[in-house]
Structures are given as C-alpha cells and as structure tokens.
C-alpha positions, 0 to 999 in steps of 0.5 A: 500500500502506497504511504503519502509523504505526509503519513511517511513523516509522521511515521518517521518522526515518532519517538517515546518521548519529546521534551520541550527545553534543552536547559538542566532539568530537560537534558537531565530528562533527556539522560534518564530516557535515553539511558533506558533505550528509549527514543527522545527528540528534545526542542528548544527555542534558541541555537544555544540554552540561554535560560536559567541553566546557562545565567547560574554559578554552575554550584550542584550544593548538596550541604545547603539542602533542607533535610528530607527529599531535597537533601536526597535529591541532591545526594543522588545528583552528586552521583548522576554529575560525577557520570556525566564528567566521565562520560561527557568529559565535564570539567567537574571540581569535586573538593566542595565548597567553603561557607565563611563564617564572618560574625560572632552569631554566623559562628555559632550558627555553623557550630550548631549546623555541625553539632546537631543537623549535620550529624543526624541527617550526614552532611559531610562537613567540616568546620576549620578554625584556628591552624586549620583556617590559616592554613586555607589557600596560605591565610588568603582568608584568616581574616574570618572566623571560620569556614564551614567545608561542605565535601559534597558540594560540586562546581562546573562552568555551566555555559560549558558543560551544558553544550558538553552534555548536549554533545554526549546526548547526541553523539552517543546516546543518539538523543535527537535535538532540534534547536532555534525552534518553537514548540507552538501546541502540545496535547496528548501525543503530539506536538506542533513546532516549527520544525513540524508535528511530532508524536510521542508515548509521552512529552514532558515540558520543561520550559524554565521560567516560560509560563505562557507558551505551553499549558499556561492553564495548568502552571497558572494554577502553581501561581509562581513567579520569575527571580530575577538575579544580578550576576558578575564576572571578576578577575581577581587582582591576585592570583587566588587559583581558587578551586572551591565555590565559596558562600558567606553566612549571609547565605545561612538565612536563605539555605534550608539547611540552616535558615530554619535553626534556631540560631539563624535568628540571630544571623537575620536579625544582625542583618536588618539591623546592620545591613538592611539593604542585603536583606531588601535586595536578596543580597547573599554572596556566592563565588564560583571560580571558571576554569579560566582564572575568573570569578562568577559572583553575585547574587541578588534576588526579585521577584515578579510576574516579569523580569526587569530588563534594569540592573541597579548598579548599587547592587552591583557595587553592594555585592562587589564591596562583599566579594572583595571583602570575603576573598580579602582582594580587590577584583576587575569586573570583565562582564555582567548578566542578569540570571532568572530563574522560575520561583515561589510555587507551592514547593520547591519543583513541581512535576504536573500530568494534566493530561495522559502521556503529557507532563511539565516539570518546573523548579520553584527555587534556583537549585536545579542544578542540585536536584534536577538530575535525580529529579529527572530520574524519579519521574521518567522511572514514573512515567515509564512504569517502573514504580 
C-alpha cells in the first residue's frame, strides 16, 4: 500500500518521548530516557540554552539542602554529575565548597549546623578554625572566623558543560535535538513546532521560567513567579587559583539547611539591623571560580510576574564591596548578566500530568542544578512504569 509523504513523516518522526527545553532539568530528562533505550527528540527555542541553566554559578550544593527529599535529591545528583564528567568529559571540581563564617552569631550558627543537623541527617562537613583556617589557600582568608567545608558540594562552568552534555546526548546516546525552534501546541501525543508535528508515548515540558507558551492553564494554577538575579564576572587582582565555590553566612538565612535553626535568628536579625539593604535586595554572596582564572559572583534576588530588563548598579557595587571583602582582594569586573530563574510555587519543583502521556516539570527555587538530575530520574522511572 502506497504511504503519502505526509503519513511517511509522521511515521518517521515518532519517538517515546519529546521534551520541550534543552536547559538542566530537560537534558537531565533527556539522560534518564535515553539511558533506558528509549527514543527522545528534545526542542528548544534558541541555537544555544540561554535560560536559567546557562545565567547560574554552575554550584550542584548538596550541604545547603533542607533535610528530607531535597537533601536526597541532591545526594543522588552528586552521583548522576560525577557520570556525566566521565562520560561527557565535564570539567567537574569535586573538593566542595567553603561557607565563611564572618560574625560572632554566623559562628555559632555553623557550630550548631555541625553539632546537631549535620550529624543526624550526614552532611559531610567540616568546620576549620584556628591552624586549620590559616592554613586555607596560605591565610588568603584568616581574616574570618571560620569556614564551614561542605565535601559534597560540586562546581562546573555551566555555559560549558551544558553544550558538553548536549554533545554526549547526541553523539552517543543518539538523543535527537532540534534547536532555534518553537514548540507552538502540545496535547496528548503530539506536538506542533516549527520544525513540524511530532508524536510521542509521552512529552514532558520543561520550559524554565516560560509560563505562557505551553499549558499556561495548568502552571497558572502553581501561581509562581520569575527571580530575577544580578550576576558578575571578576578577575581577581591576585592570583587566588581558587578551586572551591565559596558562600558567606549571609547565605545561612536563605539555605534550608540552616535558615530554619534556631540560631539563624540571630544571623537575620544582625542583618536588618546592620545591613538592611542585603536583606531588601536578596543580597547573599556566592563565588564560583571558571576554569579560566575568573570569578562568577553575585547574587541578588526579585521577584515578579516579569523580569526587569534594569540592573541597579548599587547592587552591583553592594555585592562587589562583599566579594572583595570575603576573598580579602580587590577584583576587575570583565562582564555582567542578569540570571532568572522560575520561583515561589507551592514547593520547591513541581512535576504536573494534566493530561495522559503529557507532563511539565518546573523548579520553584534556583537549585536545579542540585536536584534536577535525580529529579529527572524519579519521574521518567514514573512515567515509564517502573514504580
């Protein structure tokens, strides 16, 4: 029997899965796919991931995670990472992170953390003071009063693994892309985009900060906004060769792991009283070194239905006076961003089925770089059956 042109198409193009969004969380479900055997195409709007996936500190934290699924989640992820640079040749820094501890109440803070949620839910940290701070990086950084390790903490250069990670999927698990298209439509087993109608035993939307586009009724209902971030890329004016990501205890009022301990009180009051601006802004500090000599620094935190296109240059001056003062160096601006990320749903990720063999998978907060991967294992394992 003759097949028309039309028909041959729609035969051709039939897969397991389609994704819609090549940034981490649709590449994770791209990996937990194709590991399986099955057939996957994924769509993404630009030539390049542009989103949230490229804007980040690379930073995949597990000690900043909350107990409970978070914490496992990211755990989990550590693992997915450490085979993703074998297999697609990431650069991966393994040696975790470090938290300063600047103040008095950030010290007792972090003393806390070890003595009594670090132990009971096995966090691997370390807590350096005296010698053992002196001796970090040759007393680049004695002027605090201590330095929370977290060994489990992970570091990449996002706008270079994100493409390496593209490449392997491709190249050997035969993940098929399309890039610079638009995904129009999506209902139940097929999908209209600009490279044409695709059909599939499921699709899953993974559509970042985008809630408009694709199934708009559902994602209103989560009610999220978009966290918009000033980000900065420094040199510093020493050579540091810094190889670890780096935080403050400004961070502690912000992380689950902490923000929820009685002795973060203090910490969030020092801060409106001392520095209220950090707290109106979202300031808390994050550094993470490229494999290039430079520092990836930031950030600041607004939220809104929309992301402003205008960056406030005191934030910029406010969170470069804190690098400079937590690296104990002057640093040279060479490049500025803005990151975005969706935000403020009813938990932290959100993974809808609105309809049969149709899915969308959101993160709530900026951490899916920690939990996507596992996150993307748990519920392609779901959809295809296994539990």
């Amino acid at each position: 029997m003759a097949v028309s042109y039309s028909e041959h198409l729609s035969m051709t193009q039939h897969k397991d899965l389609l994704i819609v969004g090549a940034g981490i969380l649709g590449l994770s479900h791209a990996y937990a796919a194709a590991r399986r055997g099955l057939k996957i195409t994924v769509f993404e709007r630009t030539a390049t991931p542009l989103g949230a996936s490229v804007r980040n500190f690379g930073q995949a934290l597990v000690t900043g995670q909350p107990p409970g699924p978070m914490l496992e989640l990211a755990k989990a992820s550590r693992e997915i990472w450490g085979q993703w640079a074998q297999l697609a040749g990431l650069q991966l820094k393994r040696n975790g992170s470090y938290l300063f501890a600047r103040t008095e109440a950030e010290e007792h803070l972090l003393e806390a953390f070890c003595a009594g949620r670090a132990v009971e839910h096995d966090y691997r940290v370390n807590l350096l003071r005296g010698a053992a701070l002196r001796d970090l990086y040759g007393g680049q950084f004695s002027h605090h009063r201590a330095a929370l390790h977290g060994m489990d903490d992970q570091q990449l250069y996002s706008r270079e693994a994100i493409p390496a990670l593209i490449d392997y999927l491709r190249r050997e698990l035969n993940v098929e892309f399309h890039f610079s298209t638009l995904v129009r439509d999506v209902e139940p087993g097929r999908l209209q985009s600009t490279a044409g109608t695709f059909t599939a035993e499921q699709i899953i939307v993974c559509s970042g900060h985008d809630y408009q586009t694709l199934l708009a009724e559902p994602i209103a209902a989560l009610d999220p906004q978009i966290c918009r971030l000033q980000m900065l890329r420094a040199r510093p004016q020493i050579d540091l060769n810094l190889q670890h990501a780096l935080l403050t205890g400004l961070s502690c009022v912000h992380y689950g792991a902490f923000a929820d301990l009685p002795e973060a009180a203090a910490v969030q009051a020092q801060i409106l009283r001392e520095q209220p601006h950090l707290q109106e802004n979202g300031i808390h500090l994050l550094i993470s070194p490229t494999p290039y000599g430079e520092l990836i620094i930031g950030d600041s935190h607004h939220y809104g239905s929309d992301p402003s296109p205008f960056n406030a240059e005191q934030v910029d001056n406010w969170m470069l006076e804190l690098a400079e003062q937590t690296l104990g160096c002057k640093v040279q601006v060479v490049e500025r961003w803005q990151g975005v990320y969706g935000s403020r749903g009813p938990g932290p990720f959100s993974f809808l089925r609105p309809a049969p063999g149709l899915s969308v998978a959101l993160m709530h907060s900026g951490v899916g770089m920690s939990v996507g991967p596992a996150m993307a294992e748990r519920n392609v394992a779901q959809l295809f059956g296994e539990n």
